[in-house]
C-alpha positions in Angstrom: -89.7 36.0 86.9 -88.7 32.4 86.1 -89.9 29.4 87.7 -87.7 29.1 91.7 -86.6 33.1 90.7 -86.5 35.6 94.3 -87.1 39.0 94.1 -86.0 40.7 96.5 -87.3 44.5 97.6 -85.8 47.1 100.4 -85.6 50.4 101.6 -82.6 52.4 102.0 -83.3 51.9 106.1 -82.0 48.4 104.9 -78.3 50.0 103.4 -78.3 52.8 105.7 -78.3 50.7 108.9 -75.7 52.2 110.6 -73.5 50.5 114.2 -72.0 51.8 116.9 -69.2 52.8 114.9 -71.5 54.9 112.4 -70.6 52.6 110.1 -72.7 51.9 107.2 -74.6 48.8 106.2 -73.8 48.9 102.8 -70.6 50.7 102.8 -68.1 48.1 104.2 -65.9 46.4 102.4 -67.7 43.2 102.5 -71.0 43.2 100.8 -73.5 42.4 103.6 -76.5 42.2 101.8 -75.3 40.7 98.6 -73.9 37.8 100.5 -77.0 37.7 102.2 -79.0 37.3 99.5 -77.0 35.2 97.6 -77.4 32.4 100.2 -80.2 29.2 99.8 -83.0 29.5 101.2 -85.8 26.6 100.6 -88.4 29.2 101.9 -88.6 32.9 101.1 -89.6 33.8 104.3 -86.2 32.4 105.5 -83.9 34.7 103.8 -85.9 37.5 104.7 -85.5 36.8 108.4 -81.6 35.8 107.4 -81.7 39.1 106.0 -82.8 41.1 109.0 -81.1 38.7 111.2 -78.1 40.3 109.6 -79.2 43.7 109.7 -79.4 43.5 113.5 -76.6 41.8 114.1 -74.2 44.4 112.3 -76.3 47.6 113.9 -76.6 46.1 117.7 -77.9 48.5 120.1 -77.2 51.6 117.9 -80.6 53.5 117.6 -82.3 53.1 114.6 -83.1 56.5 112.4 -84.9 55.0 109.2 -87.4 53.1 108.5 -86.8 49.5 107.4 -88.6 47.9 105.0 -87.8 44.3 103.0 -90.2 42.4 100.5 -89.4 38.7 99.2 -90.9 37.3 96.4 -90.6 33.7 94.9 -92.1 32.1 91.7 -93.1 28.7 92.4 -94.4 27.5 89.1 
């Protein structure tokens, strides 16, 4: 990783998430989780809460069934 680089690791509990609708995370026409990576974020720890902010948001009150899990790592220097 370069200096200011994010890595960021998940799960498939991440792109599985599923809504009321049984509609997939990750299988919508708009990529969720791209876009929500892609925004700026001075702090890691902010765009992995934005991240499963997001995640929430899409699934609701559905039940979850998998795991979630969602690592962020940022060079400083």
């Amino acid at each position: 990783l370069e200096p200011g680089d994010t890595l960021i690791l998940y799960t498939d509990g991440c792109t599985d998430a599923e809504n009321e609708r049984q509609e997939r995370y990750h299988l919508l026409e708009r990529p969720r989780l791209r876009e929500a990576i892609a925004g700026s974020f001075a702090h890691v720890e902010e765009l992995g809460e934005h991240i499963r902010a997001d995640i929430e948001g899409f699934v609701g009150r559905h039940e979850q069934f998998d795991d979630i899990c969602l690592v962020g790592i940022r060079r400083k220097e």
